[in-house]
Every structure is written in structure tokens, then in C-alpha cells.
N, C-alpha and C positions, 0 to 999 in steps of 0.2 A: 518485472521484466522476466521473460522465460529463461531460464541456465541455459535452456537448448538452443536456443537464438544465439548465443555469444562466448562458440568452444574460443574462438580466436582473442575475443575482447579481453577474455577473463584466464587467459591461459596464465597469468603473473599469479593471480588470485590464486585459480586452484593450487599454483606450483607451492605458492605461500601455506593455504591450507593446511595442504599434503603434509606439513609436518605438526599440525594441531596432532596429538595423539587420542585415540579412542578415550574416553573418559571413565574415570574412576569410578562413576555414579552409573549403579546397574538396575535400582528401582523400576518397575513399570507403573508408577503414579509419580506426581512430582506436588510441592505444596510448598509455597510461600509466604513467609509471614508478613503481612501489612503493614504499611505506615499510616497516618493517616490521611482521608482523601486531599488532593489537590485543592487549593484554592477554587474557588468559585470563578469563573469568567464573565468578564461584561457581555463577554461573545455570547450570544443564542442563536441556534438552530435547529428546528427540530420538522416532521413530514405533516405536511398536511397534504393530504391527495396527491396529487401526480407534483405536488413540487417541495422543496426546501424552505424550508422559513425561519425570519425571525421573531424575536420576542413578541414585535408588532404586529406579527403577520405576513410581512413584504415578502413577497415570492426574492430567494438569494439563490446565485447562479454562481456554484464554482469554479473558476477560472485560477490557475497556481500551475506549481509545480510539482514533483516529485523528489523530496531530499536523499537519495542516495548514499548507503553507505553506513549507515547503522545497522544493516541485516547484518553486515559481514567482516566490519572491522573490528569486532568486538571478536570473533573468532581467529581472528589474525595476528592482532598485537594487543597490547594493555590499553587501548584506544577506541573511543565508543564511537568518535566520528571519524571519516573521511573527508578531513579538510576543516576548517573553521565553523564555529557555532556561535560564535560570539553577536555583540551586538549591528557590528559591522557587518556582516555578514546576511544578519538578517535586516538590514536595509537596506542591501543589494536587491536581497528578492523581491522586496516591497516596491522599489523601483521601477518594476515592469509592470505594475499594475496588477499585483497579485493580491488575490483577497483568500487563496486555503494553499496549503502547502501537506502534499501526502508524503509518512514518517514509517518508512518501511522497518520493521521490527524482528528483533531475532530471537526464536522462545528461549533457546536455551540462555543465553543472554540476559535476559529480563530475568528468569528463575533462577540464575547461579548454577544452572548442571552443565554436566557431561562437556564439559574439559575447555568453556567459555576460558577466556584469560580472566583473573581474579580480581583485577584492577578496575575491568571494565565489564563485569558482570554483577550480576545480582545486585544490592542496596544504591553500588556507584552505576551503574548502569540505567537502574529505575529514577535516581536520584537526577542523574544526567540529561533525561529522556522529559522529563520532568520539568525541568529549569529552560528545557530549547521550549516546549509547550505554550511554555509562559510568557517565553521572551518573544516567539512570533504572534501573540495572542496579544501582547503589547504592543504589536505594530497595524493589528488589526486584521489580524488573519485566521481563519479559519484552523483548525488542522486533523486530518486524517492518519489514525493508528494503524497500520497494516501489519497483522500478520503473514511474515515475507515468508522467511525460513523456518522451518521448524522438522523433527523428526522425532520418533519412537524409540522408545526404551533407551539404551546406552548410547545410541548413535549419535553423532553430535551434529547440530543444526547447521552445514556449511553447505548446501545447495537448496535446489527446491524441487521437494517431495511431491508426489501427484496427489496427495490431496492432506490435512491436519490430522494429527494424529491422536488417536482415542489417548494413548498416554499422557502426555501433557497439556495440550494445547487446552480443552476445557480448562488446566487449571490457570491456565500463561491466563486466558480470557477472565476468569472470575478475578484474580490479580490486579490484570488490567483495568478491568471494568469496575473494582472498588478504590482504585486509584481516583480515577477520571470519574464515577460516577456524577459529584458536583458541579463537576465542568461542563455545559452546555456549548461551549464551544468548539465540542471535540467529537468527531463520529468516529465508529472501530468498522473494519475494514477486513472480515472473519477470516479468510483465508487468499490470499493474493492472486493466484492462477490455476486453479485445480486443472487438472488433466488428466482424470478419472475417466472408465466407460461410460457410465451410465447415470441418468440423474435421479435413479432411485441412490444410489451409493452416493453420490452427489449431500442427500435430502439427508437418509436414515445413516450414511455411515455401511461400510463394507472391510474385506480384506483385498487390499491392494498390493500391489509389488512395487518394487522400486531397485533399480541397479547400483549397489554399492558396490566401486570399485572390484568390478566383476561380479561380484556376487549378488544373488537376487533373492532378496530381502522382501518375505513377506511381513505384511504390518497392519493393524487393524485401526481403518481410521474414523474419526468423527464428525459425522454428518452436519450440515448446516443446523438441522433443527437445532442438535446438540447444541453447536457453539450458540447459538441464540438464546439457548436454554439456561447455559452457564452464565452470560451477560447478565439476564432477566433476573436470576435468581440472589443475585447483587444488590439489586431495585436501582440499577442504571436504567434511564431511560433514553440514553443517545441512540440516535439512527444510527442504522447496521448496513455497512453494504456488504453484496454478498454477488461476488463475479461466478459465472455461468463456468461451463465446460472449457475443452478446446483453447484452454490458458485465458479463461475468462472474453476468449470473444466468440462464443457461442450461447447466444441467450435465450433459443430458440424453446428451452422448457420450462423454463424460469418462472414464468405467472402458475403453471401447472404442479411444479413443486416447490412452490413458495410455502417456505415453513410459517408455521403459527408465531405470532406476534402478539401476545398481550400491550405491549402499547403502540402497534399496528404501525411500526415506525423502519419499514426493512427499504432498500435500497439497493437498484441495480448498481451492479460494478460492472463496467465495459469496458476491455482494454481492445486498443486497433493499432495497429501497424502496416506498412504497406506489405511488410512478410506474414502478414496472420492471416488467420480466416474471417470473415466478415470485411474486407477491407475493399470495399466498392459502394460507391451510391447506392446503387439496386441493393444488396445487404444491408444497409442501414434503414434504407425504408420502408422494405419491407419487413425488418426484424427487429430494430430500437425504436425508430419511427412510434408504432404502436405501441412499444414499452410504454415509452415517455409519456404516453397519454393518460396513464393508468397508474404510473407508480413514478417516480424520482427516478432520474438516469443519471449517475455520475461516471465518467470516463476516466475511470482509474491511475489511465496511464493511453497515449499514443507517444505517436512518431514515426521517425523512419531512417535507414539508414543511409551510407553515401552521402550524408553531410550538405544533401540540400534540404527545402522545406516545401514541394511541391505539393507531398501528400498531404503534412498539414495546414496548406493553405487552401486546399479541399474539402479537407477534414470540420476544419474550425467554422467556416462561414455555415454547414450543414449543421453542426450540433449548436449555432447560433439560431438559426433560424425553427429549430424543436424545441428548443430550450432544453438543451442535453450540456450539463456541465463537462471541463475536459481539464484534466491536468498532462502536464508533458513531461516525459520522460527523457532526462536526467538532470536535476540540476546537479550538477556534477562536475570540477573542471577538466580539462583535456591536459594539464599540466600533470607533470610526474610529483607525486609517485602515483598519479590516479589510475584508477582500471578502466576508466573508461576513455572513449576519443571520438570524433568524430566521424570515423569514416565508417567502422566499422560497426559503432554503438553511438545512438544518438546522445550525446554529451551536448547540455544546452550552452555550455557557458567556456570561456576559454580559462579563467581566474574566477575567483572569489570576489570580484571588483565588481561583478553581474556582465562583463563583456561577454557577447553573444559568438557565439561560430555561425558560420555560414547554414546551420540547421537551425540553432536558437535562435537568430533575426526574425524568421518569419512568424513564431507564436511573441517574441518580447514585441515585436511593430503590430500587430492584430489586435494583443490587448491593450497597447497603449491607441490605438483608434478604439477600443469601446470605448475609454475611459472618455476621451474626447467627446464620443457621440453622449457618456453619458448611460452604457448599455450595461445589462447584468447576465 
């Protein structure tokens, strides 16, 4: 989800932040020592042509949510979630007939720097991150790694930057990716929304700006090829999604600077919202439409705000009928102390029990009708 979408939602957050102090750690590389990899999963998926698949082969169509709340609450208090992780919790989600759940992820956080709280950083944080993997992979669900937050040199990862940064993030990625490599039930998710100019800077990596607290903060980031290159260089072989420009819902150059792929396994990330760009039929057919025929479309994330669900019951029946997976943005509750709510920030769920708001009714009642017809 874009920071710039939601000065109002997240005004408690920032105000919270605002007292993280700059961090001790001034390094411009960053390196984390390994545990060893994850269990193996029964879960399999991996690209074959324009679709996802499993072990069998069977074209899998992801339908989930997005878990909210791991970018940012590790920067806020000694706490790696917002809200429950437990088993309960993940039987709520499974309840709506969800089969992937996207696990947005905060660099400094996973690596221990630049001023993460110590409790729910680094060892306890990977450690944490790790054990939710498993326990939704138990319930039979997919899951998706996103690189949400992250930033350069000393700065510490509490918003979202226009595009990863040459400092860390390769190394957050190779980390990552020697974790999860055995896991075939897991795909990584290289950088959440970029909002870069161009998709050469996009591809190769450029110097970008970024407004920190007034100041404008040059920063030298890395290009998709890069993060792809960190992954590969692991010998992970999980599909990669990699969202376009324009907060990931512009994909209009995507096939054009689609980085190289040794096991040819990359993946659109589409995020839509009724406040984004791309957000009408006409955009979708004539711009994912096409993807979809040629490479794996996963929808990273939609929604909409004002707390109803008209756009996504627009939205869902079109990315059913291309076979475009979609997850929804937030599983989240609307109860305090959450940052998010319904009116102003699509929040699916009212409690951790999976009761839906008046926005989350209409994707939880959609995919409990696949399930019924039977659909993927």
C-alpha cells in the first residue's frame, strides 16, 4: 500500500515512528548471518508460461489476502505483528476461502539495523516471520514475501522509499532467499510499489531522491535485474514478482524491461485501487489483459476506500475471467490500537475472528462463491 495514499490512516503510526531515533548503524553495506534454511513445504508452485503451478502441473490461481503490519510494527514497538499470529488467527483467514496470504516485510527488521526495536528485529524477527510461514503453509496456503519498507545507509526503514535500495536490500534478498530457498511454497515479492521515473532506473538501478522529513535525501538504488540477481545467486528457485512503476500499477513497460531470469520464473505484480492509475476496465484490457497471456499476473494488492466494495466487485469477476490472481488489501482489524479502518483505509476485517466490514464482505462472499463453483 502507498504511505502517500494514507497521510490520515497512518497519522497514529507516523506520530508513533517519529520517536524511533536515527540508528546507530552508519555502514553502507549491511550482512547477515544465516540460519539454516526453512523446512521444506508440501506447498509447490512454481511458472510455467503465462501461469502458476503446482508440483502436478495444475494451473493455481491466487486468491488471499494481504497480512499487514509486519513492515511497521517492528519499528514501533518490541512487536513483530500487529495483532495476532497465532493458530487461531490463521483459521480465520482460511475461512474465506483463501489459498496465499501476502507477508509484507521490513529490511531493516529482518537484518537487525538502523534502530529496528531489538526484540523484534534481526534472529527474533526472521525467527517469527518464519514460524507464521509454516503455520499458514499448514493450513494450506500459499505465501508471498514482500519487500514493503526498506531504505539506505543509516536511515531507518519506517516509510516507503521510491524504489530498494543499492545498500541493503540485495543483501535483505540473498538472506531472504537462503532462508526460504527450500520452501517451494513461498514466492518473494522484490520490491512492493516503486515510484521511480523511468524503467530504465526501474531495470539497472539509478539515483533517486526521497523526502526525509524535509530533507531530500539522495540515494542510489537497485534495479530489478539486481534484486533478481541476489535471489538467483542463492540457487533459490522461487518465482519473483516484480510490480511495475506508478506504485506498481503501471505495467505498461514490463515485458520490455523484464530482467533476465535463469530459471525463467519472474512474475507480474499489479496493485489497483479505485484512487490509482490503471483503475478502469479499458486499463486493464488493454494493459494486464495482454500481460496475462504471456507471463503470470498476480495482483499484489487492491481495494478501495469509503468502506464499500463496488470497485472490487468489478475488479474480481474481470481478473477471474483472465485468470489474473488478486489478493486484498488489508487483512487488518479496524479495532484499536490498529492503524488502519475502514473508511479511510481499506481494512478487511473488523476483529481477528475474520468478521468482515462493510469493504471486506464483498472479496470474503466472491471467494466463498469460487469455492462453491469449485473455481481457481
Amino acid at each position: 500500500m502507498a504511505v502517500r495514499s494514507w497521510v490520515l490512516t497512518l497519522g497514529c503510526l507516523v506520530s508513533l515512528l517519529s520517536l524511533v531515533a536515527v540508528p546507530l548503524s552508519s555502514g553502507r553495506r549491511s550482512s547477515v548471518s544465516t540460519r539454516s534454511p526453512v523446512p521444506a513445504s508440501t506447498l509447490w508452485i512454481s511458472v510455467k508460461g503465462n501461469h502458476l503451478v503446482d508440483k502436478e502441473g495444475k494451473v493455481v490461481r491466487l486468491l488471499g489476502v494481504d497480512r499487514s503490519g509486519t513492515e511497521y510494527e517492528c519499528m514501533a514497538s518490541p512487536k513483530v505483528f500487529d495483532g495476532p499470529s497465532n493458530a487461531a488467527s490463521v483459521r480465520a483467514i482460511a475461512a474465506w476461502h483463501v489459498n496465499a496470504v501476502r507477508i509484507p516485510l521490513n529490511e531493516d527488521c529482518w537484518l537487525g539495523i538502523n534502530g529496528a526495536f531489538s526484540g523484534a528485529s534481526g534472529l527474533a524477527y526472521r525467527r517469527a516471520i518464519e514460524r507464521y510461514v509454516g503455520l499458514l503453509e499448514h493450513y494450506g496456503i500459499y505465501v508471498i514475501l514482500d519487500l514493503h519498507w526498506a531504505a539506505p545507509g543509516s536511515y531507518p526503514a519506517r516509510a516507503q522509499w521510491p524504489m530498494a535500495d543499492a545498500d541493503h536490500a540485495p543483501s535483505f534478498w540473498r538472506s531472504v532467499a537462503e532462508a526460504f530457498k527450500r520452501n517451494h511454497g513461498v514466492i518473494f515479492d522484490l520490491f512492493n510499489e516503486p515510484y521511480i521515473a523511468s524503467w530504465s532506473c526501474w531495470e539497472h538501478g539509478c539515483t533517486a531522491t526521497y523526502d526525509y522529513d524535509g530533507t531530500t535525501v539522495s540515494y542510489k538504488t537497485a534495479g530489478m535485474q539486481e534484486l533478481v540477481d541476489a535471489v538467483r545467486s542463492t540457487g533459490a528457485t522461487n518465482p519473483l514478482m516484480l510490480g511495475g512503476l506508478g506504485y506498481a500499477s503501471d505495467e505498461t513497460g514490463w515485458l520490455s524491461h523484464e530482467p533476465r531470469d535463469p530459471d525463467h520464473a519472474l512474475v507480474v505484480s499489479f496493485h489497483t485501487y479505485n484512487f490509482s492509475g490503471c483503475s478502469d476496465e479499458s486499463c486493464w484490457s488493454s494493459t494486464i489483459a495482454p500481460l496475462a497471456k504471456v507471463v503470470p499476473v498476480v495482483t499484489g494488492e487492491f481495494g478501495e476506500n469509503g468502506c464499500i466494495d463496488s470497485y472490487d466487485l468489478e475488479y474480481m469477476p474481470w481478473a477471474d475471467a483472465h485468470g489474473v490472481s488478486y489478493l486484498g488489501w488489508t487483512w487488518d482489524s479496524t479495532g484499536p490500537p490498529s492503524y488502519w479502518n475502514c473508511s479511510s483505509g481499506p481494512a478487511l476485517i473488523k476483529n481477528y475472528d475474520g468478521e468482515p466490514t462493510a469493504y471486506g464482505i464483498g472479496l470474503k462472499e466472491h471467494l466463498a462463491a469460487l469455492a462453491r463453483e469449485g473455481a481457481s
